[in-house]
N, C-alpha and C positions, 0 to 999 in steps of 0.2 A: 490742733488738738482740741477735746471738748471738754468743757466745763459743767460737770454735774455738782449736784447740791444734791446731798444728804439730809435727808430731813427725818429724826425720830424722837420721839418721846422717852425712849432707853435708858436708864439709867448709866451713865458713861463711866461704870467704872466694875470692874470684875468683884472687886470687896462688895456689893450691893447686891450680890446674884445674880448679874447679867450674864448669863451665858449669851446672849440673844447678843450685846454688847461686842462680843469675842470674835462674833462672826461679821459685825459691821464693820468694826475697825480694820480686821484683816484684808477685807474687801474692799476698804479704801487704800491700805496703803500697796495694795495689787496695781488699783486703777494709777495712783499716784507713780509708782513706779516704770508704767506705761508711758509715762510725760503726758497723763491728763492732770486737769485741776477737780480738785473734789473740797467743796462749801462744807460746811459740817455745821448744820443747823441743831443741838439738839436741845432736850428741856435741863431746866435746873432745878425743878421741883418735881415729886413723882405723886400719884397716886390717880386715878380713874380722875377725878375733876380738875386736878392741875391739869391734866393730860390733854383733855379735851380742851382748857382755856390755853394752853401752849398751840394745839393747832389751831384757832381761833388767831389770836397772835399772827402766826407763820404767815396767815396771810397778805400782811400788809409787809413784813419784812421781805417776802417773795420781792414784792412789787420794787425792792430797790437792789436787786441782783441781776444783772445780766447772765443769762447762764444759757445751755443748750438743755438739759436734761434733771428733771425731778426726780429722786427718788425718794419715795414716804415707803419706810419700814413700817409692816403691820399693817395701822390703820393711819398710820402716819401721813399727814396731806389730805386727809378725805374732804376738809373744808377750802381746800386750794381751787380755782375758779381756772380755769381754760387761759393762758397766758401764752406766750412766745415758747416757749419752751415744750418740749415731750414729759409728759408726767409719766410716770411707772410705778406700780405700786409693787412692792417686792414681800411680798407673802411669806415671812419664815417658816411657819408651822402652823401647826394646828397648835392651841392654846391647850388645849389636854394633854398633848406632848409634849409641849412647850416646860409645862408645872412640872414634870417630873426630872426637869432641868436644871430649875430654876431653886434657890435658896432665898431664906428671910422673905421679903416683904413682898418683892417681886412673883416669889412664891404663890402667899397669900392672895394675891390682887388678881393671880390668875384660875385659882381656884373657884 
């Protein structure tokens, strides 16, 4: 079976406005019910500059998972460097459709 890692900056909880959230989690426990293994990398601080110092981060924690497959939600992983692994970047939306989604801050940020 293969081992993918999730990797997003999302806020990981539906009370913060994540729909984007709704759709990652569900899609993991898809994979996981498959009898694959899914990493669940995500941030624990939000906003445009955590965001960017969280995948800054990622990539040294990459460096200590063996895994078969990347996936950076959004823009998630864009600082991730060519490793063992298949990177994927999984594109949910468009950000303008995204906001008309999205509640509170989450909202905001994509405005």
């Amino acid at each position: 079976m293969a081992h993918l890692i999730f990797l997003t900056g999302t806020p990981a909880s539906i009370s913060e406005g994540s729909g984007t959230w709704v759709g990652i989690s569900v899609l993991r426990q898809a994979i996981l019910a498959l009898g694959h293994e899914v990493t669940l990398l995500n941030a624990t601080h939000h906003g445009v500059l955590a965001r960017i110092a969280f995948n800054l981060r990622a990539r040294f924690r990459l460096k200590k998972i063996n895994a078969d497959v990347l996936v950076g939600f959004d823009l998630d992983g864009v600082f991730v460097r060519k490793g063992s692994f298949l990177h994927v970047a999984a594109i949910k939306g468009v950000v303008a459709d995204e906001a008309s989604h999205e509640h509170g801050l989450s909202r905001l940020e994509l405005a």
